[in-house]
C-alpha positions in Angstrom: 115.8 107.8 136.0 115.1 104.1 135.3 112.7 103.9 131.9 111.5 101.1 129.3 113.5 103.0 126.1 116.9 101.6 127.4 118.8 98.9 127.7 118.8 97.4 131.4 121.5 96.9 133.6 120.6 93.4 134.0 120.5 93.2 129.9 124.3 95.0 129.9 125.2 92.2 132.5 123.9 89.1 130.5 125.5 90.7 127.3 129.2 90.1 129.0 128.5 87.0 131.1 128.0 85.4 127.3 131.1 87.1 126.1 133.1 86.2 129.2 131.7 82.2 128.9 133.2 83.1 125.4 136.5 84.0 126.6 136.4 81.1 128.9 135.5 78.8 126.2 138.6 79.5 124.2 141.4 79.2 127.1 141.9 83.3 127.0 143.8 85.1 129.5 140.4 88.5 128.7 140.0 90.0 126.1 140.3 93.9 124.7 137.9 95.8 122.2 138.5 99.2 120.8 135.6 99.6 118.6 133.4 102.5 120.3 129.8 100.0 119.3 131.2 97.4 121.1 132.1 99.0 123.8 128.8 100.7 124.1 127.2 97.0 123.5 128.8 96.1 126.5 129.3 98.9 129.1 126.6 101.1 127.9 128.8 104.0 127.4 128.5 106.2 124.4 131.4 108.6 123.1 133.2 110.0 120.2 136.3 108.1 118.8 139.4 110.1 118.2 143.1 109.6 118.2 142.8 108.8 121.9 142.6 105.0 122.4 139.9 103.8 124.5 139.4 100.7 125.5 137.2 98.1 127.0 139.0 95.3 129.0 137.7 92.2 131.1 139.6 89.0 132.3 138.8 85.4 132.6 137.7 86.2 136.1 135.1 88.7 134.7 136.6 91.7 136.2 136.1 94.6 133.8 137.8 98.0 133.3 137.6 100.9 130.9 140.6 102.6 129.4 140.1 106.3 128.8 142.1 109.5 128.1 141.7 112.0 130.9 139.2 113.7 129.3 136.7 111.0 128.9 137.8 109.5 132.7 134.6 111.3 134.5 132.2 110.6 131.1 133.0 107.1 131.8 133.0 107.2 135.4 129.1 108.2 135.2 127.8 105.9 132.1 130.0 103.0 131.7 129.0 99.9 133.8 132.4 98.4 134.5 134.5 98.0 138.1 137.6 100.8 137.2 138.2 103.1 134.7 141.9 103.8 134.1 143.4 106.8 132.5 146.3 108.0 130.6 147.2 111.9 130.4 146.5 112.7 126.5 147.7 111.8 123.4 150.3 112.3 122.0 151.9 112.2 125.2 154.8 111.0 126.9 154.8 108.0 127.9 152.5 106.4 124.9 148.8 105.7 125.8 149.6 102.2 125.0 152.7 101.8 127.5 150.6 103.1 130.1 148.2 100.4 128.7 150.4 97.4 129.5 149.6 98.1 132.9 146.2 97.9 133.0 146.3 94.6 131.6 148.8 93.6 134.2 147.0 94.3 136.7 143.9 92.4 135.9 146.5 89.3 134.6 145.9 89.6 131.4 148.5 88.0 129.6 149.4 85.7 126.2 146.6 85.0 124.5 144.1 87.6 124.0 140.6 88.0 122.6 140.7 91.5 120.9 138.2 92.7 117.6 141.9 94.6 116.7 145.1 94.3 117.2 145.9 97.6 118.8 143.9 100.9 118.6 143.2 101.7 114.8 145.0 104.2 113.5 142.3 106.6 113.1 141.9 110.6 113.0 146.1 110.7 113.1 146.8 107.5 115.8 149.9 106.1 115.4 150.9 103.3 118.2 152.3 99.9 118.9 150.1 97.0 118.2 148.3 95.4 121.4 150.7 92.3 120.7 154.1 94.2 120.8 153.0 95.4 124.2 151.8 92.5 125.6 153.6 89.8 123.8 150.9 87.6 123.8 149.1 86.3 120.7 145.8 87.5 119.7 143.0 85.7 119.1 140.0 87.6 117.1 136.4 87.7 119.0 135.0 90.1 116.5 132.7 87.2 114.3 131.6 86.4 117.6 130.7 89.9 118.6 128.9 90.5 115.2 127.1 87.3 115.8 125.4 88.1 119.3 124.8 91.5 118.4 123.0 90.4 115.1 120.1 89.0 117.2 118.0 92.0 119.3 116.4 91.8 122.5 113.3 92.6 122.9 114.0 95.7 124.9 116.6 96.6 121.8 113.5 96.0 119.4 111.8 98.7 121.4 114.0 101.5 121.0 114.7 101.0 117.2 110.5 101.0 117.1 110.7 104.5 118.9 113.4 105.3 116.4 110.7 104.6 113.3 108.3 106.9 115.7 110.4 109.9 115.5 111.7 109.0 112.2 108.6 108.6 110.8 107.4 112.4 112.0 110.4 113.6 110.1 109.8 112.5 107.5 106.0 113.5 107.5 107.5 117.0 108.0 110.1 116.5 105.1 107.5 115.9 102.8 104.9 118.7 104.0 107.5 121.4 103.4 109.2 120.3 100.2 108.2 122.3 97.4 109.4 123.9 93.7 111.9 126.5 94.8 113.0 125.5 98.1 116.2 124.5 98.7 117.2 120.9 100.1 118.7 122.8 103.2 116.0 124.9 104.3 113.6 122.1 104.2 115.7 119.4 105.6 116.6 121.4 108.9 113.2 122.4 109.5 111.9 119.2 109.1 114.4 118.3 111.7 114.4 120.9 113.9 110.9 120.9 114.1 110.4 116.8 114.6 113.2 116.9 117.0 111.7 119.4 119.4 108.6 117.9 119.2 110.5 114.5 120.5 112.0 116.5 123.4 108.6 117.4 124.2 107.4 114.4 124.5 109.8 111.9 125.7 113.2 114.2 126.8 113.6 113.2 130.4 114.3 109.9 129.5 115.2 110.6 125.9 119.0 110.0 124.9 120.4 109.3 121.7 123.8 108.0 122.7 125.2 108.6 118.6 128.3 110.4 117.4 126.6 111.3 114.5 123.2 112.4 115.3 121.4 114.6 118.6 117.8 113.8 117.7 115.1 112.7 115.0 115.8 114.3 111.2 115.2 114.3 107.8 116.9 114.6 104.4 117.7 114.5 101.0 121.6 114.1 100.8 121.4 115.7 97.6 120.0 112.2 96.0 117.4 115.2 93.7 117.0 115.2 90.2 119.3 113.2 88.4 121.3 112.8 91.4 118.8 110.6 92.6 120.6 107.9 90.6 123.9 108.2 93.0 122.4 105.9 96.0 125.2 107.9 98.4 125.4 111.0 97.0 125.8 114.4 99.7 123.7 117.0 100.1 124.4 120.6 98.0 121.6 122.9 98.6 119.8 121.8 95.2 116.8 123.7 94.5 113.8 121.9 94.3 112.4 121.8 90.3 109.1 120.3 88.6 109.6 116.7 87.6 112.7 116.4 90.6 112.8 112.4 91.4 113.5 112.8 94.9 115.1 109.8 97.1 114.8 111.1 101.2 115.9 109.4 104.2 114.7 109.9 108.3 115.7 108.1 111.1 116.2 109.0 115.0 118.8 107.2 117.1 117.3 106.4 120.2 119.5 105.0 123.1 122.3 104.3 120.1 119.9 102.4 118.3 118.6 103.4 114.8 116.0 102.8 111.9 116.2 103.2 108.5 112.8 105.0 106.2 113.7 106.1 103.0 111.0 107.0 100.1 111.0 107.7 96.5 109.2 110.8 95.7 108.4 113.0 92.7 107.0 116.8 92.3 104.6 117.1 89.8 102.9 114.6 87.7 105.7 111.7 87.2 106.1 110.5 83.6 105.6 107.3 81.9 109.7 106.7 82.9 109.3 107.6 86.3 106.1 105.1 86.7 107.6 102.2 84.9 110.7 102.7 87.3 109.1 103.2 90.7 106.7 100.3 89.7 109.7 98.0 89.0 111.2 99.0 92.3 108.2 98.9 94.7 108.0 94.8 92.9 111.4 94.5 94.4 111.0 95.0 97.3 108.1 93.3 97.5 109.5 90.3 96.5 112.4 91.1 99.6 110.1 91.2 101.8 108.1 88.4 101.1 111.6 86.2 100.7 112.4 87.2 104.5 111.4 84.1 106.7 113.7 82.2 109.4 115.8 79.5 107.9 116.3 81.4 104.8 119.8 82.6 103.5 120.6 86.0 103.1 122.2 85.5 100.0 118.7 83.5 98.6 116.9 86.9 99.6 119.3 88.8 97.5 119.0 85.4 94.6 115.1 85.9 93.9 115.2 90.0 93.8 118.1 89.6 91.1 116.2 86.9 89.4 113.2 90.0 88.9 116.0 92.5 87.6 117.4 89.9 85.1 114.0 88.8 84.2 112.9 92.6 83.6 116.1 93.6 82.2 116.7 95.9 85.2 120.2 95.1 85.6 121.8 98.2 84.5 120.1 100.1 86.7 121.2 97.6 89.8 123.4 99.5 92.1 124.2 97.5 95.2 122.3 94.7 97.8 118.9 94.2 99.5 119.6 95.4 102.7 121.6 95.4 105.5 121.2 94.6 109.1 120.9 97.5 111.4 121.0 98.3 115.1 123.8 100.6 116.8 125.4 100.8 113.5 123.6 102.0 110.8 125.4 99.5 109.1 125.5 96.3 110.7 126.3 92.2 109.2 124.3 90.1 107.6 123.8 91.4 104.5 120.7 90.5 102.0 123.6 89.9 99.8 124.8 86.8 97.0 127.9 86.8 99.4 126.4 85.9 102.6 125.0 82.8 103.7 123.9 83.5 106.7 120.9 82.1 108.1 117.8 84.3 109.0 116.8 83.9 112.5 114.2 86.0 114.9 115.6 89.1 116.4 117.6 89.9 113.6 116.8 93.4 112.2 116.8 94.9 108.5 116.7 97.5 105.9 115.0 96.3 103.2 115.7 98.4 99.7 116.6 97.2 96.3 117.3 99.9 94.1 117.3 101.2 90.1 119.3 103.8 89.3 118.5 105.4 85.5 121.4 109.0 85.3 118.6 110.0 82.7 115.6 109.7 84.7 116.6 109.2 88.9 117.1 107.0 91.6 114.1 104.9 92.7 114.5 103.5 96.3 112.4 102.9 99.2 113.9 101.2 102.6 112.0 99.7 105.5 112.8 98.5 108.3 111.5 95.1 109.4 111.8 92.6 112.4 112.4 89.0 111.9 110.0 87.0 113.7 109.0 83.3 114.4 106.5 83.6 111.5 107.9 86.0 108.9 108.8 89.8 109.9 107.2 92.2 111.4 107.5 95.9 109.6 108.6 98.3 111.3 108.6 101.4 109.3 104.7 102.4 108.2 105.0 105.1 106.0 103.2 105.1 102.7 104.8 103.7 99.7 102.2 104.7 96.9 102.9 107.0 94.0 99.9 108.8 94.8 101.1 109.7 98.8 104.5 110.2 97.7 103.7 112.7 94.4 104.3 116.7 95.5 102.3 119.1 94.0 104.4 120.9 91.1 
């Protein structure tokens, strides 16, 4: 069924012509990607990495091909939008995946140089194989900046499906809140929260719902065990903590919808917060004020990153600075630029963020909110709409 919440055919088509005009640009014979986001950036197919190299392949001539294990052969054969998909029997295997490889890229003349984001499959999950170069002899050129690049900038059809991530995201974390309380654990409240927002989802959109992520099936909630003084570890894993009066608690929700993913995170408290806890979530809703207001087009990410250290030097915040502004986000939760002194890249419209300076006290908690905005023509648009008040984020004690 053909739907607005995905990515077009014609979209998948225009992603590759620029890629091939790429290829073409810089004399290559085709090029070869093993990352699973770009191949889903490009074919639209969606699976789990393992030790079974899969690969993505297209020639100067534009003629594409998938290479799978035979147990992904009819998974691409259904979702991926390329000509042929090749197979090899398993790995490890006799012969190698990679010798049966060589052919493949034979037969669509790909040889010498090569555009690849890796020089072989990584050697992930137990992989161990020649490098693309040993079995093609060629040299290899590296197409991954350019990758990054063109993905950094979202269609509008792509902004569309990370706003119906915020939607779902956004009910989680409604739910999250509504059921956290003194006593609970961070387990039971997490999966009913997200059991609860996801079937409403499925409800409502499931027919053309798909969410296309190895790491997520549907909308959710959660704490990752950033409660209490574990608040101050920004990446800290969830332990079934039970919920206690004065708990600084530091939640995340999100929904991946068609791959594509948002970012809502809020500081909360139970009970009445203390004159710490104000003075810190204060400071930190300042900070990312002042991100938010430094996001324009034509700015650096590295100034955004320059005027909210300037307010934790200022306020003698610094010890409790952790890490950056932000991050860019899309099919990767993670994705380049980065609101960081280290990058200089330009803002420009299209581009997607998480916005979410930090303070990190062991004594008192972590204090973080993260929003996700769009950059547009004039400023950014924010995406995320949850509140970000003491008051709407305080939980009865």
């Amino acid at each position: 069924m053909e739907t607005s919440i995905r990515i077009s055919h014609s979209e998948y088509e225009a992603r590759v012509t620029h890629l091939l005009e790429y290829i073409k640009s810089q004399q290559l014979s085709g090029v070869v990607l093993f990352d699973n986001y770009y191949i889903l950036y490009y074919t639209g197919f969606a699976f789990i990495p393992t030790e079974r190299p899969i690969a993505f392949v297209m020639n100067s001539r534009g003629e594409k091909a998938l290479f799978v294990p035979r147990l992904e052969q009819e998974h691409a054969e259904s979702n991926a939008l390329v000509q042929n998909v090749a197979h090899y029997i398993e790995y490890p295997y006799t012969p190698h995946p990679m010798d049966v490889f060589k052919k493949t890229l034979v037969d669509l003349g790909i040889r010498k140089s090569i555009g690849a984001d890796n020089d072989g499959y990584p050697w992930i999950l137990g992989y161990r194989g020649p490098t693309l170069s040993e079995i093609n002899g060629g040299k290899i050129f590296h197409v991954s900046s350019f990758i990054e690049d063109q993905m950094m900038i979202k269609s509008p059809a792509e902004l569309s499906l990370i706003k119906e991530s915020v939607k779902w995201g956004n009910l989680a974390h409604v739910l999250l809140q509504r059921y956290t309380k003194v006593g609970a654990t961070e387990t039971e409240v997490s999966q009913r929260a997200s059991n609860e927002a996801n079937l409403i989802m499925l409800d409502t959109i499931g027919p053309i719902y798909r969410a296309q992520s190895p790491f997520s099936d549907g909308a959710g909630a959660g704490y990752r065990g950033q409660i209490g003084r574990n608040a101050a570890i920004p990446h800290a894993l969830a332990n079934n903590i039970v919920f206690q009066v004065g708990d600084v608690l530091v939640s995340g929700a999100s929904a991946p919808v068609w791959g594509y993913n948002s970012e809502l995170e809020r500081t909360m408290i139970i009970g009445e917060a203390t004159s710490d806890q104000q003075k810190m979530f204060d400071h930190m809703v300042t900070l990312q004020d002042i991100a938010l207001n430094s996001i324009k087009p034509g700015v650096r990410c590295a100034d955004v990153d320059r005027k909210v250290r300037d307010y934790y030097e200022s306020s003698d915040l610094m010890p409790y600075w952790k890490h950056h502004v932000g991050h860019a986000i899309g099919l990767r939760y993670h994705e380049s630029p980065f609101l960081d002194l280290g990058d200089q890249t330009e803002i420009k419209p299209g581009m997607v963020f998480t916005v979410e300076p930090g303070l990190y006290a062991p004594e008192i908690g972590g204090f973080r909110h993260s929003d996700t905005v769009a950059v547009t023509e004039e400023g950014i648009e924010r995406m995320t709409y949850y509140p970000r008040d003491l008051d709407d984020l305080t939980i009865p004690g």
